[in-house]
Structure formats: C-alpha cells, structure tokens
TORRO-155528 format. One record per residue: residue in one letter; residue number from 1; x, y, z of N, C-alpha, C in turn. Coordinates in nm, 4 decimals, padded with zeros to 6 digits. Atoms other than C-alpha are relative to their C-alpha. Example, Ala and Ser with C-alpha at 12.3 -4.5 7.8 and 13.67 -1.06 7.14 Angstrom:
! residues 2
NODE_A_1_00.0890_-00.1190_00.0000_01.2300_-00.4500_00.7800_00.0900_00.1200_00.0000
NODE_S_2_-00.0820_-00.1190_-00.0060_01.3670_-00.1060_00.7140_-00.0770_00.1090_00.0730
! end
This chain:
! residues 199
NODE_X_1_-00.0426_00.1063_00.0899_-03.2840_12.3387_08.7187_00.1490_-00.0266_00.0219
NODE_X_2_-00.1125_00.0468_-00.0032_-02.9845_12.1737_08.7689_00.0712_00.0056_-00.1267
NODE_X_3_-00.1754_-00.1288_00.1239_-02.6139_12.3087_08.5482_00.0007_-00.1775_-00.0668
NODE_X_4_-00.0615_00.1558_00.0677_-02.5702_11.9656_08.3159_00.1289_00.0429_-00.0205
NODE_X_5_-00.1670_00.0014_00.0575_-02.2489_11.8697_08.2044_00.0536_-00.0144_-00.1000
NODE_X_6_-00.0282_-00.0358_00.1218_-02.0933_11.9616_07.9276_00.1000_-00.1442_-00.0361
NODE_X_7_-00.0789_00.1512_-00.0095_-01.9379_11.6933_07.7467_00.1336_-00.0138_-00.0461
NODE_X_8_-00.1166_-00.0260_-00.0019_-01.5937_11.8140_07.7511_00.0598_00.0177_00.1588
NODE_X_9_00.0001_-00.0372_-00.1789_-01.6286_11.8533_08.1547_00.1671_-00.0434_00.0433
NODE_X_10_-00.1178_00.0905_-00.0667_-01.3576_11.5757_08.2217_00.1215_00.1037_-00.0291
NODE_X_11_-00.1477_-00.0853_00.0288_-01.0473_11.7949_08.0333_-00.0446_00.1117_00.0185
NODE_X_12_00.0051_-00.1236_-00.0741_-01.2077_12.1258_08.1530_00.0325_-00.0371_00.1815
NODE_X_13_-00.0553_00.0193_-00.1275_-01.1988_12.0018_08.4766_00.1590_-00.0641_00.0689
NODE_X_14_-00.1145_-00.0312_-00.0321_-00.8613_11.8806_08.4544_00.0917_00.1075_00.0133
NODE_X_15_-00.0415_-00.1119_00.0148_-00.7172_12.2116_08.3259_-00.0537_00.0674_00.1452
NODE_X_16_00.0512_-00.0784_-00.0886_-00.9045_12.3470_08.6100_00.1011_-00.0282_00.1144
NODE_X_17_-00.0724_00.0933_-00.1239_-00.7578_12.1194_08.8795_00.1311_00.0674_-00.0298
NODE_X_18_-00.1532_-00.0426_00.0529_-00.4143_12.1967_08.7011_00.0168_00.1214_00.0589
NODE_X_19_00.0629_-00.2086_-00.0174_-00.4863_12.5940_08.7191_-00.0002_00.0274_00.2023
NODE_X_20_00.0369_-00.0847_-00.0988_-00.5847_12.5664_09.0654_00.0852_-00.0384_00.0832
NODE_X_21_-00.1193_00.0768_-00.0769_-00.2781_12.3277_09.1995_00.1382_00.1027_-00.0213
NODE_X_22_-00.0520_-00.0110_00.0285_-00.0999_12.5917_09.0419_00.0146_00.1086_00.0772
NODE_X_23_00.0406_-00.1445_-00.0855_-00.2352_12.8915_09.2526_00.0282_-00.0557_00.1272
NODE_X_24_-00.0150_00.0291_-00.1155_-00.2147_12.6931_09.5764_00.1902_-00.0683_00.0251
NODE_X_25_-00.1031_00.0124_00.0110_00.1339_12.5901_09.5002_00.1138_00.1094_00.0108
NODE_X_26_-00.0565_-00.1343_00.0660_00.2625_12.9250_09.4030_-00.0354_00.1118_00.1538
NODE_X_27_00.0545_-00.1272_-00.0781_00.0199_13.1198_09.6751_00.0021_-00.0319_00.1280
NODE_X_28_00.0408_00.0972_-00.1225_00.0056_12.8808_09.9553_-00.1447_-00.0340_00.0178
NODE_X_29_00.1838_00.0372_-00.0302_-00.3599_12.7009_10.0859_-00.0664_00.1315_00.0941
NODE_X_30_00.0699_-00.1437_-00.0793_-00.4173_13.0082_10.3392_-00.0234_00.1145_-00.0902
NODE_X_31_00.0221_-00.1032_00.0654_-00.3249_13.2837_10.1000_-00.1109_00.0253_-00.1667
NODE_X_32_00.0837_00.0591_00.1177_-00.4969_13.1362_09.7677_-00.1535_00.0317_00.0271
NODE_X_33_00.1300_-00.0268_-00.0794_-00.8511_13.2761_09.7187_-00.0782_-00.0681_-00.1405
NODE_X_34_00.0921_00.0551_00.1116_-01.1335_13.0763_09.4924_00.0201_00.1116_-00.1263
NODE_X_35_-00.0069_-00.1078_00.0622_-01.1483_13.4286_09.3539_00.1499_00.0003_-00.1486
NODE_X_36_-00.1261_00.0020_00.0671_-00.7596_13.3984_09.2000_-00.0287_-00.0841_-00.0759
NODE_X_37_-00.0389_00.0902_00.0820_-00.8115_13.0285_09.1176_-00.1398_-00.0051_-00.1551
NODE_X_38_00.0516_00.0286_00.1579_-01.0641_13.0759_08.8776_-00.0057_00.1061_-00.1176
NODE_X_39_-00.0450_-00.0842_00.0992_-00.9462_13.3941_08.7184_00.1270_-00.0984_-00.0953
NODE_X_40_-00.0877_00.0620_00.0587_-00.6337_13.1456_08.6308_-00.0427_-00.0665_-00.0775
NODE_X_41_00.0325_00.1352_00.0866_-00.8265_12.8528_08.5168_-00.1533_00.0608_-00.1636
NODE_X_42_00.0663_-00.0726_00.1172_-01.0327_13.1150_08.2885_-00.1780_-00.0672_00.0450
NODE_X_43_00.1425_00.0394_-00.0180_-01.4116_12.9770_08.4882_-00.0714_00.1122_00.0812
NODE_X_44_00.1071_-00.0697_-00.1195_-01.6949_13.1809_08.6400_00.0463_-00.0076_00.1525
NODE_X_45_00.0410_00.0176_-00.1631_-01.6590_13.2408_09.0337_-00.0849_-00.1275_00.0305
NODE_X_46_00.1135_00.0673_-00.0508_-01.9900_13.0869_09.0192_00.0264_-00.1920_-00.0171
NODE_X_47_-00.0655_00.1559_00.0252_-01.8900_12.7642_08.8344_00.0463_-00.0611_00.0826
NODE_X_48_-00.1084_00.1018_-00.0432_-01.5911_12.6915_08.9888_-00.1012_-00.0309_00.1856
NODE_X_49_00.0688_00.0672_-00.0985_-01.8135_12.6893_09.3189_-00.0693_-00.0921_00.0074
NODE_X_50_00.1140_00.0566_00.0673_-02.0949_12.5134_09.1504_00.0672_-00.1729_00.0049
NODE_X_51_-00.0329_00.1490_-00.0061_-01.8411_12.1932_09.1614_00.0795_-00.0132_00.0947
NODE_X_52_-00.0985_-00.0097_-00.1469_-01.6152_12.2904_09.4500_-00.0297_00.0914_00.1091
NODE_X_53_00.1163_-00.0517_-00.1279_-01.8149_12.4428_09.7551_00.0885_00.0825_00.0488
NODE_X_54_-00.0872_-00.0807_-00.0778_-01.4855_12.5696_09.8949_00.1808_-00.0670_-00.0234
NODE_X_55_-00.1139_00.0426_00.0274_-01.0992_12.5321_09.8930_00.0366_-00.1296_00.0354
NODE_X_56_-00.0348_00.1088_-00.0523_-01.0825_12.2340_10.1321_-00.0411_-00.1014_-00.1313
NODE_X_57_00.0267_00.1380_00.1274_-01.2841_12.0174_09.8630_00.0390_00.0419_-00.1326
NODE_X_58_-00.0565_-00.0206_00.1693_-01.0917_12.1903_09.5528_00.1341_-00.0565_00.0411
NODE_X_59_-00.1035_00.0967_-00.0195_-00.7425_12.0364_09.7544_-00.0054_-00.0861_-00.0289
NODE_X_60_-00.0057_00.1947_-00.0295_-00.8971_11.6822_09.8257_-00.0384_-00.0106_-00.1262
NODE_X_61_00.0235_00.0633_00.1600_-00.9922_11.6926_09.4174_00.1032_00.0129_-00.0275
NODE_X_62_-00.1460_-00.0194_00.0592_-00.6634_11.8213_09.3338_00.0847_-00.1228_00.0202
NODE_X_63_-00.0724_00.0805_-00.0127_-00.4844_11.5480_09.4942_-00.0232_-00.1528_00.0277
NODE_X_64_00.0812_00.0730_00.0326_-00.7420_11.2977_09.4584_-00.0091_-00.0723_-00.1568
NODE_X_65_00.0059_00.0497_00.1405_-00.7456_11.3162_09.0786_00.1830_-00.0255_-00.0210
NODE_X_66_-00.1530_00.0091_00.0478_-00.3110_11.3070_09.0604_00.0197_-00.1385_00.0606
NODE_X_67_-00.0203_00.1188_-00.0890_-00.3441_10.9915_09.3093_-00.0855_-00.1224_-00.1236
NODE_X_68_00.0460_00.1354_00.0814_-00.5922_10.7759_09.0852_00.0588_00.0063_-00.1297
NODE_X_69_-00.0527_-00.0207_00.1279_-00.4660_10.8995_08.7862_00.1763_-00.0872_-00.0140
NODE_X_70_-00.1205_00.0661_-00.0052_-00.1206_10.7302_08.9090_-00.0194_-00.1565_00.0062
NODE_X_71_00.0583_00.1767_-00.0233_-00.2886_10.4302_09.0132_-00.0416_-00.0428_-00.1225
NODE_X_72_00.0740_00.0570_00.1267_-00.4890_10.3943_08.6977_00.1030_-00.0521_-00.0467
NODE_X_73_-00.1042_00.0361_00.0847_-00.1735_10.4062_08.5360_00.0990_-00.1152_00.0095
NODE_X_74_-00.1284_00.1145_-00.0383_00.0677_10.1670_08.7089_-00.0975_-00.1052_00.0023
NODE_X_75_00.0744_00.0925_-00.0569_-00.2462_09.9292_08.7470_-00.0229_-00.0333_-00.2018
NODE_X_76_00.0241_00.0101_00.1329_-00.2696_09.9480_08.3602_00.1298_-00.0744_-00.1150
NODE_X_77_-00.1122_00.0746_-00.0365_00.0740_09.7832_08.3501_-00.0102_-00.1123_-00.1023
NODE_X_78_00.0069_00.1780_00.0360_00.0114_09.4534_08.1615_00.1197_-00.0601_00.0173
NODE_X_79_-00.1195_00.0885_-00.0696_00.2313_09.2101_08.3200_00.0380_-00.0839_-00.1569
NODE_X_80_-00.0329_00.0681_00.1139_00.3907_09.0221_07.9920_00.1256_-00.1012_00.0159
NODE_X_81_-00.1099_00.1055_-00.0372_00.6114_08.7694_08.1765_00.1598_00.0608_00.0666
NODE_X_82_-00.1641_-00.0645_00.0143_00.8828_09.0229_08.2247_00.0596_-00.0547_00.2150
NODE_X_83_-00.0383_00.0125_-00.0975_01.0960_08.9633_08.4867_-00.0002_00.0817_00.1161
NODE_X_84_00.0109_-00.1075_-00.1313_01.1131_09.0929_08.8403_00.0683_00.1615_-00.0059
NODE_X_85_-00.0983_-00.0911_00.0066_01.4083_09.3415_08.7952_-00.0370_00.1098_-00.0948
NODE_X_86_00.0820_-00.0664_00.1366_01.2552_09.4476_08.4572_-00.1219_00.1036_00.0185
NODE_X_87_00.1289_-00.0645_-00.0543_00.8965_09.4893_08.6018_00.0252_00.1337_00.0987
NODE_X_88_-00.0145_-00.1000_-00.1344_01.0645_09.7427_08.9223_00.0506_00.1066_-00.0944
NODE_X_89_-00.0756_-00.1060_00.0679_01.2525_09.9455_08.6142_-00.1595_00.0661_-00.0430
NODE_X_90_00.1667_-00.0593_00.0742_00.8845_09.9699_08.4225_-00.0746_00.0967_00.1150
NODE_X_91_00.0876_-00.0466_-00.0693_00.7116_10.0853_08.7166_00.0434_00.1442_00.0676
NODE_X_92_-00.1166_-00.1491_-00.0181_00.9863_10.3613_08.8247_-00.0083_00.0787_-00.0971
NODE_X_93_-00.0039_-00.0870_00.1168_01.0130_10.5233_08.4899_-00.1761_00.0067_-00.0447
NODE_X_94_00.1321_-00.0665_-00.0323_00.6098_10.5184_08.4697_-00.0267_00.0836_00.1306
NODE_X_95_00.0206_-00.1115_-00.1065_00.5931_10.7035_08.7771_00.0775_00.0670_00.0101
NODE_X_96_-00.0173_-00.1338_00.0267_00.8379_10.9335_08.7098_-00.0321_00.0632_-00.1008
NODE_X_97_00.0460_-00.0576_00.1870_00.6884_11.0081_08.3275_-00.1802_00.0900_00.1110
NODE_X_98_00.1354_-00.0910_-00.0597_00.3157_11.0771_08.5760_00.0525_00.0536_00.0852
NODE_X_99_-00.0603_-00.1359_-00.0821_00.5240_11.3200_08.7682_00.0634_00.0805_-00.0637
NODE_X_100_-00.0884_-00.1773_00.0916_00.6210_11.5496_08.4820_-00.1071_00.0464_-00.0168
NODE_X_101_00.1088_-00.0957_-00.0380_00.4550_11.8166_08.5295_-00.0841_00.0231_00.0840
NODE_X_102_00.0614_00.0070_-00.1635_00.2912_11.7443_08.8897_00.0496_00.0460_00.0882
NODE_X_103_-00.0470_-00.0576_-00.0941_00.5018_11.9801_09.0640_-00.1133_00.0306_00.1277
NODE_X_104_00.0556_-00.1380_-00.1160_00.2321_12.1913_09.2161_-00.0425_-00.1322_00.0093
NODE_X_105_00.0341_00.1477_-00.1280_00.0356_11.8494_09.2971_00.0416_-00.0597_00.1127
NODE_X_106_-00.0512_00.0352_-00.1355_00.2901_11.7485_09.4892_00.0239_00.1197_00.1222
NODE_X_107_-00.0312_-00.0721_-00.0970_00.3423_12.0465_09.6890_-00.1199_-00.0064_00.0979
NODE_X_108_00.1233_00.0231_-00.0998_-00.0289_12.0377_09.7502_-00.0780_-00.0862_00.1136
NODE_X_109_00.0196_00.1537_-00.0665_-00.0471_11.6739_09.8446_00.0469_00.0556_00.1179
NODE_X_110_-00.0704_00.0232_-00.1444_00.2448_11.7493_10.1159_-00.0467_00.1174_00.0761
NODE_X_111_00.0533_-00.1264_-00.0818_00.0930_12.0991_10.2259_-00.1157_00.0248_00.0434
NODE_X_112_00.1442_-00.0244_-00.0067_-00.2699_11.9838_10.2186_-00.0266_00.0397_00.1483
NODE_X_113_00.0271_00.0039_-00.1860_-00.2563_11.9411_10.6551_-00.1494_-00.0145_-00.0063
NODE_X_114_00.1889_-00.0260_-00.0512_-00.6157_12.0403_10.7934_-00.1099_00.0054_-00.0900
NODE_X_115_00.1129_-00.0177_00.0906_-00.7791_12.0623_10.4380_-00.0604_-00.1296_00.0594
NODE_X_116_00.0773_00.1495_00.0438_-00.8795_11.7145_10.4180_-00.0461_-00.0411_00.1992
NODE_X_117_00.0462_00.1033_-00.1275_-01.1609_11.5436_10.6862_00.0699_-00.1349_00.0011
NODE_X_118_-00.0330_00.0777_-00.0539_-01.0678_11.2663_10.8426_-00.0593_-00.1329_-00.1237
NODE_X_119_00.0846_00.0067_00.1569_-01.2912_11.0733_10.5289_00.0706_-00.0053_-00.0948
NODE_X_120_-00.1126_-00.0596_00.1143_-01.0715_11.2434_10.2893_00.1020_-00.0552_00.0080
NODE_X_121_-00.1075_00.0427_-00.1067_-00.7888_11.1493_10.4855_00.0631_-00.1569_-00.0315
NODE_X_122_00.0513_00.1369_-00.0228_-00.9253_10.7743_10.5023_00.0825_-00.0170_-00.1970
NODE_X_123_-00.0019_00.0236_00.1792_-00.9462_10.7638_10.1024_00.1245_00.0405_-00.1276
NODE_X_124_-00.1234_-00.0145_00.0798_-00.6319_10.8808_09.9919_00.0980_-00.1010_00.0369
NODE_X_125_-00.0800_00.1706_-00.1108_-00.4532_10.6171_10.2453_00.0004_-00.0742_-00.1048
NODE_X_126_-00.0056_00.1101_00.0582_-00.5972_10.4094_10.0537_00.0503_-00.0328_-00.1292
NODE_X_127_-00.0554_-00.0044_00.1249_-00.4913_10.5002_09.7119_00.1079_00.0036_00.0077
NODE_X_128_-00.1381_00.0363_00.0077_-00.1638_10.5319_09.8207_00.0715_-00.1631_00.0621
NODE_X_129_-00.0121_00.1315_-00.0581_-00.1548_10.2079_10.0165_-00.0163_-00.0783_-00.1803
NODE_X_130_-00.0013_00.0787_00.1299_-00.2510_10.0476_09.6355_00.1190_00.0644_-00.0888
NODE_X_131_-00.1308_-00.0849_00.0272_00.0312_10.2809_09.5143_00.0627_-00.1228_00.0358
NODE_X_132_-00.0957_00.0383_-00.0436_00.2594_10.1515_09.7179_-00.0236_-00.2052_-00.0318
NODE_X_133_00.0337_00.1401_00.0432_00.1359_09.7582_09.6513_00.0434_-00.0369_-00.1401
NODE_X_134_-00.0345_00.0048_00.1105_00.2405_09.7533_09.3091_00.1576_00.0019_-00.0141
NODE_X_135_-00.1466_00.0058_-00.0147_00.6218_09.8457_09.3809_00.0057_-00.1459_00.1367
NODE_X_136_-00.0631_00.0783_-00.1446_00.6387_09.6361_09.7483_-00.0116_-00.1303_-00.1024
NODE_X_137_00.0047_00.1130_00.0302_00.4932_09.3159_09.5461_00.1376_-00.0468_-00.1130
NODE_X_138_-00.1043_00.0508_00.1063_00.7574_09.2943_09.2626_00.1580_00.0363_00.1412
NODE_X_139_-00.1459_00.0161_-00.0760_01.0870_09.4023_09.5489_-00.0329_-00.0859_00.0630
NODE_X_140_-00.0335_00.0913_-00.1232_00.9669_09.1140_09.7705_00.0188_-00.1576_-00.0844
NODE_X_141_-00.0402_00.0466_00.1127_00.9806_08.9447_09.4404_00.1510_-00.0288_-00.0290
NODE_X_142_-00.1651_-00.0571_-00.0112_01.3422_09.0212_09.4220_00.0841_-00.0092_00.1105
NODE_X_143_-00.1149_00.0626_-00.0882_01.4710_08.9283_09.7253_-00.1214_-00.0144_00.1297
NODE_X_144_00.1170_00.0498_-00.0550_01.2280_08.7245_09.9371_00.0256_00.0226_00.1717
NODE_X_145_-00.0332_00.0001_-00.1106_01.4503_08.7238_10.2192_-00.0203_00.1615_00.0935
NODE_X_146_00.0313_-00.1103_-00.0629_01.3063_09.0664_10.3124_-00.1271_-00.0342_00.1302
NODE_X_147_00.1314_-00.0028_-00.0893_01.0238_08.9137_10.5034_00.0592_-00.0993_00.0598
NODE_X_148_-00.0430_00.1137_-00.1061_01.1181_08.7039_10.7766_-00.0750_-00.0137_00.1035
NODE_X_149_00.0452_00.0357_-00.0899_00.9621_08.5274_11.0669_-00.0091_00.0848_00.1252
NODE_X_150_-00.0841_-00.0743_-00.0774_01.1471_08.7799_11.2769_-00.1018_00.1499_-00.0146
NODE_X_151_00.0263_-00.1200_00.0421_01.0327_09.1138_11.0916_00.0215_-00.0057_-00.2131
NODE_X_152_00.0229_-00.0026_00.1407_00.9825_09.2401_10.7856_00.0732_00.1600_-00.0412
NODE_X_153_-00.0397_-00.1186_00.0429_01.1737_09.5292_10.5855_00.0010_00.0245_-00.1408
NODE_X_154_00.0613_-00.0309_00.1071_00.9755_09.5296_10.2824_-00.0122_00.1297_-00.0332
NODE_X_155_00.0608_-00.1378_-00.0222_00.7851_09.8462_10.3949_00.1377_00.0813_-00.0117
NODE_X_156_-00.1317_-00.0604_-00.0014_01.1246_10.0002_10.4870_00.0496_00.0643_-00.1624
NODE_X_157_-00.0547_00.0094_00.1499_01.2615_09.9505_10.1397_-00.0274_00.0711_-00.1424
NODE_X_158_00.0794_-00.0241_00.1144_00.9869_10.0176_09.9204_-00.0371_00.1416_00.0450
NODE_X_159_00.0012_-00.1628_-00.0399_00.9320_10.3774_10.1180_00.1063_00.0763_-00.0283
NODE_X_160_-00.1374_-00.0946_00.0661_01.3043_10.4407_10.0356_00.0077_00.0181_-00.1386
NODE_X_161_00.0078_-00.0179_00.1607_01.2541_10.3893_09.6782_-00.0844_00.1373_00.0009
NODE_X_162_00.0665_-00.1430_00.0345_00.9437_10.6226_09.6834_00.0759_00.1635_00.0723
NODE_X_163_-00.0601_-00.1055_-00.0145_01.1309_10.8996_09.8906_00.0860_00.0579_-00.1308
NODE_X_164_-00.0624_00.0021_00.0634_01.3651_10.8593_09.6098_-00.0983_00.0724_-00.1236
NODE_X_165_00.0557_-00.0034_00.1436_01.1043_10.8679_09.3394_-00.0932_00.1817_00.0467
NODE_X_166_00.1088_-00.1004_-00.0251_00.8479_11.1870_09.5440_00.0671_00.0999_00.0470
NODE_X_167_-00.0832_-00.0675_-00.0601_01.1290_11.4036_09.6611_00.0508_00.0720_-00.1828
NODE_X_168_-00.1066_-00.0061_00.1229_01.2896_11.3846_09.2648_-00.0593_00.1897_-00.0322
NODE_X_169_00.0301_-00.1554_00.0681_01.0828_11.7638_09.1997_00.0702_00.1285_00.0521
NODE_X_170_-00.0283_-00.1230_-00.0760_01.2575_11.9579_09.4523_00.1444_00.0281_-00.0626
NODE_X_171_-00.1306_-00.0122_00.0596_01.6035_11.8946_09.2413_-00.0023_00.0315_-00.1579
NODE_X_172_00.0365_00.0345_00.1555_01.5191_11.7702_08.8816_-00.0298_00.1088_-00.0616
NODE_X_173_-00.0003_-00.1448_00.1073_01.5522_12.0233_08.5894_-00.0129_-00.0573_-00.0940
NODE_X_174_-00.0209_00.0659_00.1584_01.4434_11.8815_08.2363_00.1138_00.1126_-00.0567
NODE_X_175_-00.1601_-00.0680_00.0774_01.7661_11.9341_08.0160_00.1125_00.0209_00.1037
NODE_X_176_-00.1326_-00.0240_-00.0743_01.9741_11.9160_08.3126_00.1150_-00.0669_-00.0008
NODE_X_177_-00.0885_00.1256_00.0007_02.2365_11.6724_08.3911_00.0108_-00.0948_-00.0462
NODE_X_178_00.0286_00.1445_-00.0174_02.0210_11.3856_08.4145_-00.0750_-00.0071_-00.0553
NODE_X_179_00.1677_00.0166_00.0332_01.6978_11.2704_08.1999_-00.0661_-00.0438_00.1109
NODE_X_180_00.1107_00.0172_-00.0980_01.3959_11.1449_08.3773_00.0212_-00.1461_-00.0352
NODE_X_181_-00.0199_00.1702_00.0495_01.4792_10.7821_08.1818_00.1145_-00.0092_00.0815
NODE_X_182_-00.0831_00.0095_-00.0525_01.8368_10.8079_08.3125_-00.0509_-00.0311_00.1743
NODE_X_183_00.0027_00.0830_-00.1416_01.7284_10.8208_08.6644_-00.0642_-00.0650_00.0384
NODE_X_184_00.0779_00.1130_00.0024_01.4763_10.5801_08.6506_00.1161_-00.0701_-00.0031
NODE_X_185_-00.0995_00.1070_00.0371_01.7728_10.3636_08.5531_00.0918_-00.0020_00.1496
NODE_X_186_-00.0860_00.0092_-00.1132_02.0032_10.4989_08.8578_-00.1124_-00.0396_00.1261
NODE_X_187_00.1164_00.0321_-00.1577_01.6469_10.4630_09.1645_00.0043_-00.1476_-00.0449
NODE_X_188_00.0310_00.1270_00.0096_01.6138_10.1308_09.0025_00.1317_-00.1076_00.0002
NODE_X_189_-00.0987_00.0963_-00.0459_01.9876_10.0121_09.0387_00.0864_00.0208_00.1419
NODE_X_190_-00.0264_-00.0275_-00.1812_02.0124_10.1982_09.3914_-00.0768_-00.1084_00.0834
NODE_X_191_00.0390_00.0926_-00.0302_01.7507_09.9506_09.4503_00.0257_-00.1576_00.0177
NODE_X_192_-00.0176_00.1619_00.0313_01.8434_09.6174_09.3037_00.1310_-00.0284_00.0719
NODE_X_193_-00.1176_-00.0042_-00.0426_02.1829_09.6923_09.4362_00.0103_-00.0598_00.1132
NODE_X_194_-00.0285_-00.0114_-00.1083_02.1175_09.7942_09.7659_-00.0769_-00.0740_00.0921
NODE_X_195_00.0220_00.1242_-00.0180_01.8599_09.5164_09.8188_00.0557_-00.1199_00.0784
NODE_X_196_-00.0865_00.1599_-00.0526_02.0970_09.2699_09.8353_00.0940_-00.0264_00.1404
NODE_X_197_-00.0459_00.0146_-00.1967_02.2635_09.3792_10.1929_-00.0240_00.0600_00.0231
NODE_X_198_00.1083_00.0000_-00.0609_01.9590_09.4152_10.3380_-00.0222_-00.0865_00.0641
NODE_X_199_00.0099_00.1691_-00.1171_01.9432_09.1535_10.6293_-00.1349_00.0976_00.1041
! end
C-alpha cells in the first residue's frame, strides 16, 4: 500500500529540506550521509528515502524548492504603476528578505557540481533564466540605451547586480554595520548610478 500524505507534508518537508541544506552545507555533498540528514531533520531513515531515493535528488529538491520559492515570490510582485527605479528597489530588497536565512541553500546551489543530471540541470536554467527576467526587464526599462544594434549589455549589468545581491551571505551579519533594507538601498543606487556610464 502506498505511504499517503499527511496533510502537513508541505512544512514537514520544508523543515526537512532546511535540516538537510543544513548538513550538506556544514558537512559537504561527499561527506554528508542520508543517515546524519535525517537524524537532524528528526525523520525515519526510511521516510526520508521514501521521498528522496538518494542525496543527488535530496540536492536538486533542496535547490529546486529555494529557486521557485524566489520566483513565486518576485512573480507575485503586483506591478501598481510604480516607476522603473522604484520597481528595481522592490525587487532587490524582496530578494534579499528570500535570502535570510538561505545560507546553506546557497552554498548548496554553488557546490551542487555532478549532483544534478543534465534534466536537473536543464530545469533550474530555467528558473533562474525567469529569475533573472524580472530584474533585466525593469534595468532595460531604465536606460534603454543598453541594447543596441551593435550589442547588448543588459545581460552584463543585470548579472552584476545579482553577483552583488548572491555573493551578499559570504559577508552580511544581521546587526552588523549594515541592515538588509540599507543595502538594498546601496545595490540599487550602485545600479541606477552606474547605469548611466554604461555605453
């Protein structure tokens, strides 16, 4: 008989995901054993197999669910007339608010390598490609003259922002210096700024 699903699954299985981004973060993807991650996340051995066959497909969920979960969010946006400049601040300070607390996600994302098939691979592209569509459309918004007949340094631009914005965990200390609003405010006037001589 097939395990039904409990109907709390969704926030057990986040906690889980959480739990287990936290062990592969902490332990590395080689050293990390199913065994550890589900003593952490408090589930059966058996369970946590029962929905994840093996580590490779407990990565590509890990960084699968932090990817749509970003998208959902910036795609949830309601546009309300605001202006261009306005809209690039909104969308910065939402994506650094869904990166508190996504440390280990991100480590996993950038350390996944060989987990993920080629498939896997395919399907995150793509979520980040819609990622990234949401910032490029409002900066080309903002200074049009980025796309030219010639070339284009949209892409360019809008990858320097995100370095800016996917890099921020390896420094950032809540209560430090800086808030997480504050530098939303400084990525988004490094931008608008530095925009403008951009040829």
């Amino acid at each position: 008989m097939a395990r039904t699903r409990a109907s709390d699954f969704e926030e057990k299985q986040r906690i889980l995901l959480k739990e287990a981004a936290h062990v592969f973060a902490s332990q590395g993807m080689d050293k990390a054993s199913m065994s550890q991650i589900a003593k952490e996340a408090g589930v059966s051995k058996s369970l946590l197999y029962h929905y994840y066959p093996s580590k490779d497909a407990l990565i590509f969920a890990i960084i699968l669910d932090h990817l749509e979960r970003m998208e959902a969010t910036l795609a949830s946006l309601t546009d309300h007339g605001e202006a261009p400049k306005a809209r690039l601040r909104m969308l910065i300070g939402t994506t650094l608010e869904v990166y508190r607390g996504a440390d280990d996600e991100h480590k996993v994302q950038l350390n996944a390598g060989q987990a993920l098939t080629d498939a896997q691979q395919a399907q995150i592209r793509a979520l980040e490609r819609r990622i990234v569509a949401h910032f490029s459309a409002v900066i080309l918004q903002i200074n049009p003259d980025l796309v030219t007949p010639e070339r284009s340094l949209l892409m360019p631009v809008t990858m320097s922002l995100f370095g800016m914005m996917n890099w921020v965990y390896m420094w950032f200390r809540e209560g430090g210096a800086i808030t997480r609003d504050e530098y939303a405010d400084v990525a988004t006037t490094l931008i608008l700024e530095g925009v403008k001589a951009v040829r």
